[in-house]
Steps between C-alpha positions, in 0.01 A plus 500: 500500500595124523515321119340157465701215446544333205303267603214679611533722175444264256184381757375850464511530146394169437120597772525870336396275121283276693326710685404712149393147369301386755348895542390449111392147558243599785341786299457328222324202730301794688405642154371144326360471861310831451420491132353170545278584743360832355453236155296263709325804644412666236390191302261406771355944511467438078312154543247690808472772259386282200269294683362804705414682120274206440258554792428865393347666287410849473119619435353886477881626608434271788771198614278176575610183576365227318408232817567809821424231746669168377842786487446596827459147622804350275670814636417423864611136514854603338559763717731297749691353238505754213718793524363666178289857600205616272346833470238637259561937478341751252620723292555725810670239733201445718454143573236326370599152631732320634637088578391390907850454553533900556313504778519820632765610239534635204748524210614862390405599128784729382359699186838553400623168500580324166184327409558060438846531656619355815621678756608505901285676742341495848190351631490649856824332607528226299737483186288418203512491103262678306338524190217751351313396198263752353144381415334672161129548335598551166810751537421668809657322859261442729679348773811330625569115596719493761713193545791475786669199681663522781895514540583437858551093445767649286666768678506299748665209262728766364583670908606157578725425159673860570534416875661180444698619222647802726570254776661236317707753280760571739484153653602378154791774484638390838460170425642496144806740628665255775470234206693701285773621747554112610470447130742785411756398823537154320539662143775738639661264736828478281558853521521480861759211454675799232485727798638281743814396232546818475521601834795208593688616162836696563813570319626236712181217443459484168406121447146528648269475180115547501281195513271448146136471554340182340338690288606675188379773506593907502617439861738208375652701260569758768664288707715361252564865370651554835662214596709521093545851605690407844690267298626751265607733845651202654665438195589875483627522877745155494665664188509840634662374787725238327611818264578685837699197654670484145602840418608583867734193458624572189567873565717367780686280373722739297510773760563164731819492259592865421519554897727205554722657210530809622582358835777298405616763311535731798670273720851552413719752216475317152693578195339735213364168285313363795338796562379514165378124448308558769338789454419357153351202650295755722391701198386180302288366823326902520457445134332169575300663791403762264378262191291309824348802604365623134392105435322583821331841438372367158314238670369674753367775243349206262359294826236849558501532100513924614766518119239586231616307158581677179381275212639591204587298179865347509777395368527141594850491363677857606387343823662191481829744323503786778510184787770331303661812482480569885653221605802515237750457785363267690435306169862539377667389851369191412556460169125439443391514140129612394330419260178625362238357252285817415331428132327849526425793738251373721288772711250446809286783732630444833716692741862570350708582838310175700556316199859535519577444841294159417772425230788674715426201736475224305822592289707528822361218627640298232774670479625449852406076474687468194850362449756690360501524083110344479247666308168648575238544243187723416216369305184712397244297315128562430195337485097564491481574874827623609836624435770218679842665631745256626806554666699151541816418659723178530606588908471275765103512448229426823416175681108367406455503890622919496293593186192616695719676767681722296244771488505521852680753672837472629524117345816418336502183358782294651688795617746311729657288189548863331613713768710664193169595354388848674142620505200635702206197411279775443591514089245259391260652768510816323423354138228272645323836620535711227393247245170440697467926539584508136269182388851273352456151501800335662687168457820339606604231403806341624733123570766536773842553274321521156417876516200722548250632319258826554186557283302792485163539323350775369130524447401646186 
């Protein structure tokens, strides 16, 4: 079975309330309708019944009427324009008398009929209301007045209402549905324009955005929803793909270079200590390749966040020891002198082995852009809010115009002044991830030949 459209769904639904509205709006006219006729009916049998009591009275168990001939005359002249029927019974039911406008007819006494109460019955054919009043001597009932008024000007009144009612009932419907699907079409006329964005957006379109509706309303924020959400993919896709065109060029530069070795080295016989300086230089570029490679992987697993985090409470300062303690070599090649400023042990919850790759980074970082004999320092200080590591350097520090390209990946600030200066670009990459996975506010702040400066802050 075909589904509705949107469109036509929200129609439906909207003629499914309606039509329950309108259905209780129509029975409740046809029942004031009805009860106010059967009021105005009844009043009318009540004031015939009142007056009709007057011009009786009862003698020797015998119903008289006071002036017979002036009621049958006053009867007569109202009998084209009175619809009230009178009839005089006994105790029996036998008629005794009855109003000219009878005629041949007669109304039907039902013995078992509640006595001064209205009620619906039949004279011949004709719909009429009807009331029995006894007549007493003393205690005993000697007869029954019986008042009815005909109900055919009403039927009739109340065929028509119900006729017109059951006619212009679906009408309405019909009428009120092709409103509310043009309605509904304008209403939902941005999601179309969704659709259709959608439709032209591929991997390679991504600039096509959804138009906002004038109004703002649950469809505007839609709209906007999805457009900021193909920003963040287009954002997603140009970095995924400059990563790609990155990586695949950095990865081939040094087999670029270990190839070319290798092939000069092959070209003619070379004495024992060429062999070796080359092979060395080999080794140190597959090192290289190696150290790219893991820099890689670790984004790659911290890009799909798939590495649940251990938080545990830490040792801000074995941290900042074990790191130092790492890179002892590297640190004593160049005669690098550290220096730390711990006043006490100073513990946070956070992830130990991501934490130390975060200062693993940094500290070779400044290690490998400092001079010769310089210092580097470590400063833990705390505050209400935080506790502020600091890792500071006097190296060759980071033009203003690089400082918000360093975290991207595969930027090395002015890397063709330094080409002494060995590294991947992807250091500060790595620490500007995990400090966002691990919730670390980051600063650096650094003047081109002054030095540099890393703080991280820890949220109590």
């Amino acid at each position: 079975m075909q589904q509705l459209s949107f469109k036509n769904r929200i129609a439906s639904n909207y003629i499914i309330t309606t039509a329950l509205l309108i259905f209780v709006v129509f029975f409740a006219i046809y029942s004031i309708v009805k009860f106010s006729i059967y009021i105005r009916v009844n009043n009318e049998i009540k004031t015939e019944v009142a007056k009709h009591l007057k011009e009786i009275e009862v003698i020797e168990n015998c119903v008289l009427l006071i002036e017979e001939e002036e009621w049958k005359s006053s009867q007569f002249n109202k009998v084209e324009v009175s619809p009230a029927f009178i009839q005089f019974v006994d105790e029996l039911g036998s008629m005794v008398e009855k109003s000219p406008n009878l005629k041949q007819k007669k109304l039907t006494f039902k013995p078992d009929a509640p006595v001064n109460e209205l009620f619906d019955t039949k004279l011949e054919n004709i719909s009429v209301r009807q009331i029995q009043v006894p007549l007493y001597q003393g205690t005993k009932i000697i007869g029954y007045l019986i008042v009815a008024m005909s109900l055919e000007d009403s039927v009739m009144v109340l065929n028509n209402l119900f006729s017109i009612m059951l006619i212009a009932y679906p009408l309405i419907l019909l009428v009120l549905f092709l409103i509310a699907r043009f309605i509904a079409g304008k209403s939902i006329k941005p999601i179309s324009a969704i659709i259709e964005t959608s439709n032209i957006i591929t991997k390679d379109n991504l600039k096509s955005r959804i138009p906002l509706p004038q109004n703002k309303d649950e469809l505007y924020l839609l709209s906007q929803t999805i457009n900021n959400l193909l920003d963040r993919v287009e954002s997603a896709i140009e970095r995924e793909k400059q990563f790609s065109s990155d990586a695949s060029h950095e990865l081939r530069t040094p087999l670029a270079v270990i190839k070319g070795t290798l092939e000069v080295l092959i070209r003619k016989p070379r004495n024992p200590e060429e062999y070796k300086e080359k092979i060395e230089f080999c080794v140190n570029e597959v090192n290289r390749l190696n150290h790219l490679v893991d820099e890689l992987l670790l984004l790659a697993r911290f890009e799909n966040q798939k590495q649940s985090l251990k938080i545990e409470k830490v040792s801000l300062n074995t941290v900042f020891f074990d790191v130092i303690s790492r890179n002892a070599t590297l640190i004593s090649e160049k005669k690098i002198k550290c220096v730390s400023n711990f006043e006490q042990e100073y513990y946070v919850n956070t992830d130990a082995y991501l934490l130390g790759i975060i200062v693993n980074n940094i500290l070779t970082n400044a290690v490998k852009y400092s001079n010769k004999g310089e210092t580097i320092t470590f400063d833990i200080i705390e505050n209400d809010r935080q506790l502020i590591c600091s890792v500071s350097d006097k190296g060759i520090g980071i033009a203003a115009e690089d400082l918000q390209k360093i975290f991207d990946q595969f930027y090395r600030s002015k890397s063709n002044e330094h080409p002494e200066i060995k590294g991947t670009g992807l250091g500060l990459s790595i620490v500007k991830r995990l400090c966002t996975l691990l919730q670390i506010d980051l600063q650096i702040e650094s003047k081109e030949g002054s030095g540099t400066k890393v703080i991280l802050g820890f949220r109590k």
